[in-house]
Phi, psi and omega in degrees: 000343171098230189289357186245165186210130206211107196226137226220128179179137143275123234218085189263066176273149167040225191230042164241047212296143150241142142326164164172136193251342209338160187195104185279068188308065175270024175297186164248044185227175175268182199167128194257159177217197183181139166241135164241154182225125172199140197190145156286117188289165165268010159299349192071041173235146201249134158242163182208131201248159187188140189210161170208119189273115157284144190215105192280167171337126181055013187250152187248160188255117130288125182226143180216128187237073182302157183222154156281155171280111183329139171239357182232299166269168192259123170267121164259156218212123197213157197217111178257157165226104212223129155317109187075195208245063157197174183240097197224136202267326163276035138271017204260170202190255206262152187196102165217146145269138176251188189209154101258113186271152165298000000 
């Protein structure tokens, strides 16, 4: 990945998991990126979340995502993370799936 640094993880304690993102800039420039979030509620509704971020020199991005824990279906649960502002599949920099079960 170079210059970027991406630390990306689910955090299933009790019946609250969270998301969570860092997104590192160490280059010397400001430098754009864009996240997608896409997920099943446990209503059976799909959300989807977009963001398109700037990151200055040596600054970390944090990001958190509380969830309810699912009681009946499995929350897929998916995380893009694309170079600059837009979501075009040769920029991608991080591409994962979760699974969260009841």
């Amino acid at each position: 990945m170079g210059e970027k640094t991406i630390e990306a993880g689910l955090i299933e304690a009790g019946n609250k998991p969270a998301l969570y993102f860092n997104l590192r800039n160490i280059e010397n420039k400001l430098h754009s990126y864009m996240y997608l979030i896409k997920y099943n509620t446990t209503e059976g509704e799909t959300k989807n979340e977009t963001s398109r971020i700037n990151i200055s020199p040596g600054q970390t991005f944090r990001y958190s995502l509380i969830l309810e824990r699912p009681t009946k279906s499995t929350t897929v649960l998916s995380l893009k993370i694309f170079d600059g502002e837009e979501d075009n599949s040769e920029k991608i920099l991080h591409d994962q799936t979760w699974f969260i079960r009841p």
